[in-house]
PyMOL Python script that loads the backbone (N, CA, C, O; Angstrom):
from pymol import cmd

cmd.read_pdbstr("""\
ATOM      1  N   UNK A   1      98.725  93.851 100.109  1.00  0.00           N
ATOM      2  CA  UNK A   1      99.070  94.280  98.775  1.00  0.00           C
ATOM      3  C   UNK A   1     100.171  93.394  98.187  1.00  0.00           C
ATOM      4  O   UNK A   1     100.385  93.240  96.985  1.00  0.00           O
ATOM      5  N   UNK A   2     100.776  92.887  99.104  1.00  0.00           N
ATOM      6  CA  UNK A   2     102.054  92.129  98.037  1.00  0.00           C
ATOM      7  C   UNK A   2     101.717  90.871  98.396  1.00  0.00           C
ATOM      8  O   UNK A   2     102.715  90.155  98.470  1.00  0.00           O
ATOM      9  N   UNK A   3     100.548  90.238  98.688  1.00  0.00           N
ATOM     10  CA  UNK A   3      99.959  88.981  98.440  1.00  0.00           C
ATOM     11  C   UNK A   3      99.187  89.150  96.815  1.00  0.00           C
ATOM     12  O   UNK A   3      98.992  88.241  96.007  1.00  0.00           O
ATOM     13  N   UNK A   4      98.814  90.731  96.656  1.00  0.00           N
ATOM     14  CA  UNK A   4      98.335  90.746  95.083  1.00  0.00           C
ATOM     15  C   UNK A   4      99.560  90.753  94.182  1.00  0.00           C
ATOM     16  O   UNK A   4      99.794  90.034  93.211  1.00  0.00           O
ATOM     17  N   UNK A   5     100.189  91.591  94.644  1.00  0.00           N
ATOM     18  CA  UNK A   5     101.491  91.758  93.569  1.00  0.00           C
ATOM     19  C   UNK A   5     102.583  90.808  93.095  1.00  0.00           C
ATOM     20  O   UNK A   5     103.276  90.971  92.090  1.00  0.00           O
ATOM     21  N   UNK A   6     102.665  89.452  94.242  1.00  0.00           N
ATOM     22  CA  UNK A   6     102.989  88.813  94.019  1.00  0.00           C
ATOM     23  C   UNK A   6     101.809  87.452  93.920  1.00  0.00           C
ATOM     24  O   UNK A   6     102.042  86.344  94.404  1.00  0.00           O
ATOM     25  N   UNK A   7     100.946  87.701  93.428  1.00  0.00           N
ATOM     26  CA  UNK A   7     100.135  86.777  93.346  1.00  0.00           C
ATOM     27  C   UNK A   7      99.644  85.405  94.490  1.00  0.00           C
ATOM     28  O   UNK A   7      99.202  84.370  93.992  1.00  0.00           O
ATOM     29  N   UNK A   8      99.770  85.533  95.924  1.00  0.00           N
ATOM     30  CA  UNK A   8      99.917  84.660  96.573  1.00  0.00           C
ATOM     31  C   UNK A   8      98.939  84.709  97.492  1.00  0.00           C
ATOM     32  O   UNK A   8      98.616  85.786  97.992  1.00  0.00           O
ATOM     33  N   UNK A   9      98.147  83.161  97.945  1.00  0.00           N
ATOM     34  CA  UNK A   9      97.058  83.220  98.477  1.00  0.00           C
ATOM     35  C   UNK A   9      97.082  84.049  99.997  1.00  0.00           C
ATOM     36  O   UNK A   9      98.091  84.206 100.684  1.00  0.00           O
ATOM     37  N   UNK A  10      95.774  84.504 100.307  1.00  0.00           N
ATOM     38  CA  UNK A  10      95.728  85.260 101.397  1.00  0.00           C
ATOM     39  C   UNK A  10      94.175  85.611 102.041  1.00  0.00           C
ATOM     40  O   UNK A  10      93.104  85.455 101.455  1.00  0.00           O
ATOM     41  N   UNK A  11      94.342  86.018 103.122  1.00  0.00           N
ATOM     42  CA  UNK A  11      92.907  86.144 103.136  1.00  0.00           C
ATOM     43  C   UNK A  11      93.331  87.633 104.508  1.00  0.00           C
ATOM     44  O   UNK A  11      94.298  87.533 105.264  1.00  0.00           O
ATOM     45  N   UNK A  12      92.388  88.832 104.517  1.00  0.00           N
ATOM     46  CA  UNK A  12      92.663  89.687 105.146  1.00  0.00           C
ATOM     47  C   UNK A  12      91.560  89.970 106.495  1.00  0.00           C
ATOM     48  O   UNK A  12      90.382  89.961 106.139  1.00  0.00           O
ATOM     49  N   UNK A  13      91.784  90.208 107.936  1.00  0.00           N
ATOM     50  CA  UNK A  13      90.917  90.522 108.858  1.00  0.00           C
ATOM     51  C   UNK A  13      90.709  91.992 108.487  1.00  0.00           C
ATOM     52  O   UNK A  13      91.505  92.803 108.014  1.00  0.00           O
ATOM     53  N   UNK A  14      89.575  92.100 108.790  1.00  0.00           N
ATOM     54  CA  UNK A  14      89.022  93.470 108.491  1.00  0.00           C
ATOM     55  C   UNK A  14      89.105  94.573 110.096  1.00  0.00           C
ATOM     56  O   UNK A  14      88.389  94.402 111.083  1.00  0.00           O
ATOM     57  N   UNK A  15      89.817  95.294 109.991  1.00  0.00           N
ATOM     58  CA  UNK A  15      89.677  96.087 111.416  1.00  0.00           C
ATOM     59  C   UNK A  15      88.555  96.812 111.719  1.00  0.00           C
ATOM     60  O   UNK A  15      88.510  97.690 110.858  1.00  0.00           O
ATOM     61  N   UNK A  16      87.661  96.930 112.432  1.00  0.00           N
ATOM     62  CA  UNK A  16      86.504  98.126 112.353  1.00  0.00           C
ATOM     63  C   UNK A  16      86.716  99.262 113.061  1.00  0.00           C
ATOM     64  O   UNK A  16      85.965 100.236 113.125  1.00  0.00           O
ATOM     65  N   UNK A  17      87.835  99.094 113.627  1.00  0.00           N
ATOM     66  CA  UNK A  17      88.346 100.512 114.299  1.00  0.00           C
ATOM     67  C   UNK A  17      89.131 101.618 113.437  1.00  0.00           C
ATOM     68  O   UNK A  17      88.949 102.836 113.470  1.00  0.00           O
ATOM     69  N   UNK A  18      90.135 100.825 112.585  1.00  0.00           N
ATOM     70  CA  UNK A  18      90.744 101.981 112.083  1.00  0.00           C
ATOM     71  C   UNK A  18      91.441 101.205 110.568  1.00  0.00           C
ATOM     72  O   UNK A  18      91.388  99.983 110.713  1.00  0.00           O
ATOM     73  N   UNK A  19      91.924 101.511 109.500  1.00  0.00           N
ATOM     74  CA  UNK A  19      92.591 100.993 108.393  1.00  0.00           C
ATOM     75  C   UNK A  19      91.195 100.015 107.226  1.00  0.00           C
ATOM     76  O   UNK A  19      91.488  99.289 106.276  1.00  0.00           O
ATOM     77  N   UNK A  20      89.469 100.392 107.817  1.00  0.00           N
ATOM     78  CA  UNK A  20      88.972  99.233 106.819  1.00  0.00           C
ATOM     79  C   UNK A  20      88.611  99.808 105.509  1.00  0.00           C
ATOM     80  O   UNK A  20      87.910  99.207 104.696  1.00  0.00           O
ATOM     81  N   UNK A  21      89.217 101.252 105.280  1.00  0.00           N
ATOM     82  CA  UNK A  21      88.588 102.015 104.192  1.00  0.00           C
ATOM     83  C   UNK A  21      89.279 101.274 102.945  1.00  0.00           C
ATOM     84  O   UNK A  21      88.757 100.893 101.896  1.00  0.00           O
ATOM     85  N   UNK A  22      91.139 101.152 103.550  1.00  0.00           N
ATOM     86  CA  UNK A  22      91.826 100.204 102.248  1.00  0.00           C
ATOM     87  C   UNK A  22      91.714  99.188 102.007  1.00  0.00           C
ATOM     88  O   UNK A  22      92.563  98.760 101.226  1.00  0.00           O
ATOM     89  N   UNK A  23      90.748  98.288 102.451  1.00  0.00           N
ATOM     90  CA  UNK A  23      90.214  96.830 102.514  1.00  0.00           C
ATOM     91  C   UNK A  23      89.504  97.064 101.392  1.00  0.00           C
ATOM     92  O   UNK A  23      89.888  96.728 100.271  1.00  0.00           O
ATOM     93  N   UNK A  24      87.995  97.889 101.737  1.00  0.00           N
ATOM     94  CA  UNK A  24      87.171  98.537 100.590  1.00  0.00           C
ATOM     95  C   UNK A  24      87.644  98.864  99.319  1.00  0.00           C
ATOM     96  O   UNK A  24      87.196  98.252  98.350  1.00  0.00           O
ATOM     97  N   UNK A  25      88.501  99.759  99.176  1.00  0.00           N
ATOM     98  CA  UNK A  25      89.505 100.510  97.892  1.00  0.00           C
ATOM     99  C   UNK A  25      90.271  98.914  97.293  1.00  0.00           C
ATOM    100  O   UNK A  25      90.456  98.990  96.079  1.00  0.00           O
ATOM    101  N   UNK A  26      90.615  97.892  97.738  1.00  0.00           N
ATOM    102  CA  UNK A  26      91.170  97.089  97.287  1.00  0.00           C
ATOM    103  C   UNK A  26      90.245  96.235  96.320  1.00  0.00           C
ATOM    104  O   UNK A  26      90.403  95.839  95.166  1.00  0.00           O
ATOM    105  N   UNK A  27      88.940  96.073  97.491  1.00  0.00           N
ATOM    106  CA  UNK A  27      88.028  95.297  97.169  1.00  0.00           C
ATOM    107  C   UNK A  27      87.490  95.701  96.078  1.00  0.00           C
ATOM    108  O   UNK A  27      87.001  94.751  95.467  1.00  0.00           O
ATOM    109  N   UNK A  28      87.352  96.759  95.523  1.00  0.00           N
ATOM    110  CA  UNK A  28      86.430  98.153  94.562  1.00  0.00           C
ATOM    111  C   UNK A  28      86.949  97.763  93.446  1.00  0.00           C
ATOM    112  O   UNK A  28      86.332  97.817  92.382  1.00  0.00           O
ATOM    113  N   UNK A  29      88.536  97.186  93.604  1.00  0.00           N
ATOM    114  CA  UNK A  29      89.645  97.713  92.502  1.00  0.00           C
ATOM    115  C   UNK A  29      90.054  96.498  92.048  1.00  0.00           C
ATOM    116  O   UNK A  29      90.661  96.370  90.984  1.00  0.00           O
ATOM    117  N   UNK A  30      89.749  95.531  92.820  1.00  0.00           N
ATOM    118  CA  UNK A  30      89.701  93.904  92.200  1.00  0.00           C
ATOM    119  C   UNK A  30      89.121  93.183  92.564  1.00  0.00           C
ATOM    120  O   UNK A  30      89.414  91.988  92.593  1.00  0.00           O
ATOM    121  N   UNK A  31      88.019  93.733  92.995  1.00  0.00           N
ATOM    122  CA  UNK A  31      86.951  92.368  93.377  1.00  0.00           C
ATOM    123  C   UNK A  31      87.375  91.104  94.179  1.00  0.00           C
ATOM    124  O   UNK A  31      87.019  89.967  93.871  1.00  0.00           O
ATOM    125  N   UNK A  32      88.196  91.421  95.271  1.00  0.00           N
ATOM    126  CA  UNK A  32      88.579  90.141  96.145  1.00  0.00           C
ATOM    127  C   UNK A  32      87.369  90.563  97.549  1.00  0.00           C
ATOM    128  O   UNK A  32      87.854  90.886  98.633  1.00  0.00           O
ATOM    129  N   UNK A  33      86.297  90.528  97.427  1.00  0.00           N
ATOM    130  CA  UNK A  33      85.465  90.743  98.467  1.00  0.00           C
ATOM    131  C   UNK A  33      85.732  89.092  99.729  1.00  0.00           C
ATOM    132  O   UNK A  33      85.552  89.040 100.946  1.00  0.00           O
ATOM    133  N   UNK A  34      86.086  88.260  99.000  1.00  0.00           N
ATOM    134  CA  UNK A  34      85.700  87.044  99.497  1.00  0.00           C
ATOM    135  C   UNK A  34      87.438  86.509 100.693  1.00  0.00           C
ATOM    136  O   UNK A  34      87.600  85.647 101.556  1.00  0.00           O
ATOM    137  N   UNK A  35      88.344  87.546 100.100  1.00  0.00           N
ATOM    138  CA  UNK A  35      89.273  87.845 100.601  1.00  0.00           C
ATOM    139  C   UNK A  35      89.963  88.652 101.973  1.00  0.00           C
ATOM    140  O   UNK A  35      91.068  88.757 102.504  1.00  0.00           O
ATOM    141  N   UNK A  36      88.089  89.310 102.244  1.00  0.00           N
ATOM    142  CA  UNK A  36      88.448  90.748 103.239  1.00  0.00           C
ATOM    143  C   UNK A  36      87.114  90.103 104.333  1.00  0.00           C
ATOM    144  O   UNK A  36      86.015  89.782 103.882  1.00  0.00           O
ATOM    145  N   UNK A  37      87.480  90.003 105.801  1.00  0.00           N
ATOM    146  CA  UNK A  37      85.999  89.355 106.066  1.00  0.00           C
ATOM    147  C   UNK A  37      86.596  90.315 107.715  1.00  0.00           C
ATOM    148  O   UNK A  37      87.560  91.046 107.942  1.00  0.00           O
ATOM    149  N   UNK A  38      85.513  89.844 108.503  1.00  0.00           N
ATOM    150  CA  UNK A  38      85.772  90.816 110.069  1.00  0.00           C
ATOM    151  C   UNK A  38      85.833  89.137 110.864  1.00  0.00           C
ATOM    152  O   UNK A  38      85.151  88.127 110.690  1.00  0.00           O
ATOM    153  N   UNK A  39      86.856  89.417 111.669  1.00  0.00           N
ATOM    154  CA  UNK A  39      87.383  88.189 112.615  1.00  0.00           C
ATOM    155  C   UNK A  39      85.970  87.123 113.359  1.00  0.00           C
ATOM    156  O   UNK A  39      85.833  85.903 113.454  1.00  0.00           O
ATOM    157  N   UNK A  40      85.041  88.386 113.807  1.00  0.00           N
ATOM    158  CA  UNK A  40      83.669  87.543 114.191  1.00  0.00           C
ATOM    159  C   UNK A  40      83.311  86.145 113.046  1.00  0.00           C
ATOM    160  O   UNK A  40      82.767  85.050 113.183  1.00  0.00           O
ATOM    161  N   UNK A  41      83.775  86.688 112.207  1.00  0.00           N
ATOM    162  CA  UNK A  41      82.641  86.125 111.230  1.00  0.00           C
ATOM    163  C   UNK A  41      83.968  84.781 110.357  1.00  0.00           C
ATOM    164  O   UNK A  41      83.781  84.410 109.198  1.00  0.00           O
ATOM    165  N   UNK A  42      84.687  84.478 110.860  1.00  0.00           N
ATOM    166  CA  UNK A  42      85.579  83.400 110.430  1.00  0.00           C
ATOM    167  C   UNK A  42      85.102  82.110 110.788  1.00  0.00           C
ATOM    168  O   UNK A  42      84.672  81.795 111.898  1.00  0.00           O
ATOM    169  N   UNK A  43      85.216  81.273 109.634  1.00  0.00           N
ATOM    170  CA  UNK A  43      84.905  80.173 109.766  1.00  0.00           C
ATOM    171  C   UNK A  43      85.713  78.972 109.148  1.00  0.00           C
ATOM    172  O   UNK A  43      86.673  79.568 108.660  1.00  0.00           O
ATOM    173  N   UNK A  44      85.879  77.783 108.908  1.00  0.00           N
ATOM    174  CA  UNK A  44      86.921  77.177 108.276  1.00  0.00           C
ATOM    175  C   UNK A  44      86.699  77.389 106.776  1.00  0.00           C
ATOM    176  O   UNK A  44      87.626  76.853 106.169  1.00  0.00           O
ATOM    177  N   UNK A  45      85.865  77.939 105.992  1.00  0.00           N
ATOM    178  CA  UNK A  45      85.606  78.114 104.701  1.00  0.00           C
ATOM    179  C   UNK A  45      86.796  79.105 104.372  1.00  0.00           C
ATOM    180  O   UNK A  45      87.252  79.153 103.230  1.00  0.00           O
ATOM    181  N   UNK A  46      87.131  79.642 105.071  1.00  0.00           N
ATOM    182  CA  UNK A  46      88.236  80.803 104.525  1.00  0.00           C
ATOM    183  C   UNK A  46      89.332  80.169 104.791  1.00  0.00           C
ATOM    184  O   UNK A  46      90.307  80.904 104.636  1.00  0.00           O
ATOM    185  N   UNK A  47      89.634  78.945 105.182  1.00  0.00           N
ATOM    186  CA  UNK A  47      90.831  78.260 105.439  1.00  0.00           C
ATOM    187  C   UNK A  47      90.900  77.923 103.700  1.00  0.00           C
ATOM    188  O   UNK A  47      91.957  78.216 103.141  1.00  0.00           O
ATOM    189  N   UNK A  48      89.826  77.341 102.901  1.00  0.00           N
ATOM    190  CA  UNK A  48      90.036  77.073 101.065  1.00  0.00           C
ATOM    191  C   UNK A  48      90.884  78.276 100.944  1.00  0.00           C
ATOM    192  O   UNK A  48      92.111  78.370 100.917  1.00  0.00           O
ATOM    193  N   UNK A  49      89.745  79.384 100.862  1.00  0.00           N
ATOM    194  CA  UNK A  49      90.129  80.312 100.441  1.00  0.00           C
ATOM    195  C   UNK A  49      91.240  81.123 100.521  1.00  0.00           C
ATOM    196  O   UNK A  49      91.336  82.183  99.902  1.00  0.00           O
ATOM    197  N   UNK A  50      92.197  80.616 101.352  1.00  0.00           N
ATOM    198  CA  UNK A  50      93.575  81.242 101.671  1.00  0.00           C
ATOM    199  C   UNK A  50      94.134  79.830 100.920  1.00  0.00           C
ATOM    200  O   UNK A  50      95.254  80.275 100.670  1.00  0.00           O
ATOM    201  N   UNK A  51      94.160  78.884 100.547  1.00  0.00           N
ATOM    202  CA  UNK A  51      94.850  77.602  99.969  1.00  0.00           C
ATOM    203  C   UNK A  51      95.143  78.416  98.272  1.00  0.00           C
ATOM    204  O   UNK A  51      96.137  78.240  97.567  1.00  0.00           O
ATOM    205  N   UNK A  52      94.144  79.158  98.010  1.00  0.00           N
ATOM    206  CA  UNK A  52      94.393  79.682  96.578  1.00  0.00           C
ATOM    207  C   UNK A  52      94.473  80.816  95.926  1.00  0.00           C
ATOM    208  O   UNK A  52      93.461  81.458  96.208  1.00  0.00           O
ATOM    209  N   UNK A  53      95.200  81.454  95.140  1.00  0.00           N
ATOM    210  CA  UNK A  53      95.906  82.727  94.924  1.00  0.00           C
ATOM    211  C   UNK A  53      94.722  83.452  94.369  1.00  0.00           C
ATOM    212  O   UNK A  53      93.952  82.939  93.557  1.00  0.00           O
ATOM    213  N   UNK A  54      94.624  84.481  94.768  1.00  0.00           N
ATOM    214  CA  UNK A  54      93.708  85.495  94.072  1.00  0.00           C
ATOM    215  C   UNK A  54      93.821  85.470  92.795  1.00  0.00           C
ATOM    216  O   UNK A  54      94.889  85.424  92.184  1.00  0.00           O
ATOM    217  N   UNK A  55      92.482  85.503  92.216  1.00  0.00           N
ATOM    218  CA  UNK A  55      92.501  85.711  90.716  1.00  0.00           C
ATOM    219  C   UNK A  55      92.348  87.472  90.046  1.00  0.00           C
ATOM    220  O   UNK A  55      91.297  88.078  89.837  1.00  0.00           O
ATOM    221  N   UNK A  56      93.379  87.830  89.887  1.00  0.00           N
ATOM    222  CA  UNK A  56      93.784  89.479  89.584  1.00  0.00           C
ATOM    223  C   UNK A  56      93.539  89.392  88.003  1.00  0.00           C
ATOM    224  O   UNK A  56      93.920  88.480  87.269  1.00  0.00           O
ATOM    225  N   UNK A  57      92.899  90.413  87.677  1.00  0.00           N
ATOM    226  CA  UNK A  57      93.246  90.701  86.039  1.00  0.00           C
ATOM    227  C   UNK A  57      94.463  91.842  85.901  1.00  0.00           C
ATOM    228  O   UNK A  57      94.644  93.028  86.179  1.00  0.00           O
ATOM    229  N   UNK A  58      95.101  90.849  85.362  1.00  0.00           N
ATOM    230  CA  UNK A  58      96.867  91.408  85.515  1.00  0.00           C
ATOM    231  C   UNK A  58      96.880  92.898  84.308  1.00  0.00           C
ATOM    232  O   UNK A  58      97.746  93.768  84.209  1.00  0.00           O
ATOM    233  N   UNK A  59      95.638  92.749  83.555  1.00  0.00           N
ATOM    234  CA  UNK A  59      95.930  94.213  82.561  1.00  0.00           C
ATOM    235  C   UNK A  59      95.366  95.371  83.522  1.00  0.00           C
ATOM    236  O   UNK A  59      96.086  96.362  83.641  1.00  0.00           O
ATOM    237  N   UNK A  60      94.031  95.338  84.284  1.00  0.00           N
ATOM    238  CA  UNK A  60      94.244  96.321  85.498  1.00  0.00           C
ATOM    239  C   UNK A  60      94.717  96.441  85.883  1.00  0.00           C
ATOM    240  O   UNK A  60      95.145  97.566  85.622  1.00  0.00           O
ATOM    241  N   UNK A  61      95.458  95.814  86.975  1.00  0.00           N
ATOM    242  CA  UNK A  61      96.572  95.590  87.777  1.00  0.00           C
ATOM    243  C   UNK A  61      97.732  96.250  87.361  1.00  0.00           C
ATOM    244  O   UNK A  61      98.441  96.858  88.164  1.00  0.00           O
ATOM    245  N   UNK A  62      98.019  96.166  85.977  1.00  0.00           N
ATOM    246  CA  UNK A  62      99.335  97.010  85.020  1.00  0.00           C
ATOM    247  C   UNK A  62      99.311  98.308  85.075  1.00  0.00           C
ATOM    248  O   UNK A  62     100.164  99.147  85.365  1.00  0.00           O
ATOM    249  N   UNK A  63      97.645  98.391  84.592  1.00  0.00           N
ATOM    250  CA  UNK A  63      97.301 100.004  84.281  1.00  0.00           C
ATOM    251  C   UNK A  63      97.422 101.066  85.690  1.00  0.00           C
ATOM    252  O   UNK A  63      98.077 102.096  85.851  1.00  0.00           O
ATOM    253  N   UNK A  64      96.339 100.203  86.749  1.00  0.00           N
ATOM    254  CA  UNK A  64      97.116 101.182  87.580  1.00  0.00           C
ATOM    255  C   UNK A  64      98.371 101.127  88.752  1.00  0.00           C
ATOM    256  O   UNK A  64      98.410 102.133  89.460  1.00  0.00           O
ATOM    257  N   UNK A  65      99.369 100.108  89.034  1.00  0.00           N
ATOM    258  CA  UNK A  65     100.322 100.712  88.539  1.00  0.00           C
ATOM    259  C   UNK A  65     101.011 101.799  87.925  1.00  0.00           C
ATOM    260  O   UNK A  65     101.770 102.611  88.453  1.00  0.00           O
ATOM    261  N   UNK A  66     100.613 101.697  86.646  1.00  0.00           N
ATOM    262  CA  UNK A  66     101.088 102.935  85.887  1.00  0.00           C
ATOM    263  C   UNK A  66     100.888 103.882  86.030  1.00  0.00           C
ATOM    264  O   UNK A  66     101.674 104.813  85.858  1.00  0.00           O
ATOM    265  N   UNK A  67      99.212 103.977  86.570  1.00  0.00           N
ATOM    266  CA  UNK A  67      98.878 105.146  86.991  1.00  0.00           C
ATOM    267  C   UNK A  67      99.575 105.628  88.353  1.00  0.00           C
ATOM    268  O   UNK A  67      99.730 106.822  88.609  1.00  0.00           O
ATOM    269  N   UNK A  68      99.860 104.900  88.949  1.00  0.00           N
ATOM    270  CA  UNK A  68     100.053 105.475  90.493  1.00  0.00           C
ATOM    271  C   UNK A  68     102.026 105.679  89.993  1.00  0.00           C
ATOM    272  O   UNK A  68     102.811 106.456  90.537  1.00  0.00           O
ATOM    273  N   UNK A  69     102.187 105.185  89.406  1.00  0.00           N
ATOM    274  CA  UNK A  69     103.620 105.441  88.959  1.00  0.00           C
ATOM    275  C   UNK A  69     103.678 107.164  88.397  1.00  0.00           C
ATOM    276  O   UNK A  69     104.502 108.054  88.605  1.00  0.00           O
ATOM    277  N   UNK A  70     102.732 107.134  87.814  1.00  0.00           N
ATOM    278  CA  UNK A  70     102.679 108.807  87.222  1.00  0.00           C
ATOM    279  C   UNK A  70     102.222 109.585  88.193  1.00  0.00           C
ATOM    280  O   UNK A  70     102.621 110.750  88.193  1.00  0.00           O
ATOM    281  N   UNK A  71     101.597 109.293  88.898  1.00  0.00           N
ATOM    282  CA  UNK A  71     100.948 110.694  89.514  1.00  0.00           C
ATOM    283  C   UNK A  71     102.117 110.677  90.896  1.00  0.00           C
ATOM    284  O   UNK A  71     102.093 111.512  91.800  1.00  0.00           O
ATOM    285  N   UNK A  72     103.004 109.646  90.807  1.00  0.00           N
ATOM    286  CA  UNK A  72     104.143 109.840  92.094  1.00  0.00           C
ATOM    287  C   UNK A  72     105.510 110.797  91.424  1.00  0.00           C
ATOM    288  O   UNK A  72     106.217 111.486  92.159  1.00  0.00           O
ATOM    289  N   UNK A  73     105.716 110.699  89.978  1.00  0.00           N
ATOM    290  CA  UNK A  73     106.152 111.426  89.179  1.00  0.00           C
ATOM    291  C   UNK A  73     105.654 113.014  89.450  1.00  0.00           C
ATOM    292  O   UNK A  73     106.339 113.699  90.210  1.00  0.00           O
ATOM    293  N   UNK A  74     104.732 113.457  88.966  1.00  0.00           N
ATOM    294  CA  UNK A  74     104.207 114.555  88.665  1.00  0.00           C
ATOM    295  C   UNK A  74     104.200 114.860  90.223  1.00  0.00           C
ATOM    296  O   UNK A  74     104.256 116.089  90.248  1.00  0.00           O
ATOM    297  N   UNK A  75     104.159 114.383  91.623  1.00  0.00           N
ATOM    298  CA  UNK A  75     103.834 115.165  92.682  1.00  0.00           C
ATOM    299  C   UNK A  75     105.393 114.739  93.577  1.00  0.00           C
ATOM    300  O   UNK A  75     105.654 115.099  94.725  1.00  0.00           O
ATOM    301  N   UNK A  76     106.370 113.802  92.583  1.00  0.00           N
ATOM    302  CA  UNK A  76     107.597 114.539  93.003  1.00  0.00           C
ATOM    303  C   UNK A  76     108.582 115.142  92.179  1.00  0.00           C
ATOM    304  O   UNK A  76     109.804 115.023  92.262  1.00  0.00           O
ATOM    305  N   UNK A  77     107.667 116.042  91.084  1.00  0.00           N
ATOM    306  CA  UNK A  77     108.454 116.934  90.197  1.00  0.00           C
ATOM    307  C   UNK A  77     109.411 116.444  89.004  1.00  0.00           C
ATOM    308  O   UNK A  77     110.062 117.160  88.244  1.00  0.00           O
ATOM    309  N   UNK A  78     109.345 115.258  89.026  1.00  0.00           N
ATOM    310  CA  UNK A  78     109.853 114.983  88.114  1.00  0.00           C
ATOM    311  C   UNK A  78     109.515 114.549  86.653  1.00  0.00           C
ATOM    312  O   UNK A  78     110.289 113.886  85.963  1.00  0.00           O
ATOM    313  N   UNK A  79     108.149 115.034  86.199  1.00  0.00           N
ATOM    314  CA  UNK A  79     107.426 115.072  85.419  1.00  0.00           C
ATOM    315  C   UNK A  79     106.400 116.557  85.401  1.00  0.00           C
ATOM    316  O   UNK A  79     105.721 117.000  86.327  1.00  0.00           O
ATOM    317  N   UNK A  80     106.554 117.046  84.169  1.00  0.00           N
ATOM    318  CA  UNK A  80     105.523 118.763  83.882  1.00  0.00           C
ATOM    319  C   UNK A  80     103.853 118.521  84.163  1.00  0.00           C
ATOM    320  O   UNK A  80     103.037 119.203  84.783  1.00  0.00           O
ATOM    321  N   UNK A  81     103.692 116.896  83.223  1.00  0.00           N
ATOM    322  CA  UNK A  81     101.928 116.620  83.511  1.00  0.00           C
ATOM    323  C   UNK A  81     101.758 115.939  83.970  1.00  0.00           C
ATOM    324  O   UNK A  81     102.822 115.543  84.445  1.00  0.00           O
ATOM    325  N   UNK A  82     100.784 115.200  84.326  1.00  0.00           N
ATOM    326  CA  UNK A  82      99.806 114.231  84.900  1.00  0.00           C
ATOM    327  C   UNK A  82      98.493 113.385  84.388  1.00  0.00           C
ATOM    328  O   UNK A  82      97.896 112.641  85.167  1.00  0.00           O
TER     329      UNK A  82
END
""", "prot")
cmd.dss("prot")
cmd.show_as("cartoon", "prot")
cmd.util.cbc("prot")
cmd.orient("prot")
């Protein structure tokens, strides 16, 4: 996540035991599929692909943010709605 947030190249092993649901949810939410791969399957092609920063659309990226900023509000009381 703070290879997105700070915009910086990366490339992620995929676990199949436990943690690959937030790989998915990332992938869903910005389309870095090419970013998330399972260790079997590495090859030097993902060596490019870590040379260059993910391309994020920074107005999604804002929005939720914002969103997850509010609903951490509202479920630690310090906001009435949601």
């Amino acid at each position: 996540m703070f290879s997105i947030i700070f915009n910086k190249p990366f490339i992620a092993f995929i676990n199949t035991k436990r943690g690959n649901e937030r790989f998915f949810s990332l992938n869903q939410t910005f389309h870095l599929n090419n970013r998330f791969i399972y260790p079997k399957q590495f090859e030097k092609k993902e060596l490019d692909i870590m040379k260059k920063a993910p391309n994020i659309n920074m107005t999604d990226f804002n929005n939720l943010k914002a969103k997850s900023v509010k609903y951490l509000e509202y479920h630690l009381g310090l906001v009435d709605s949601y």
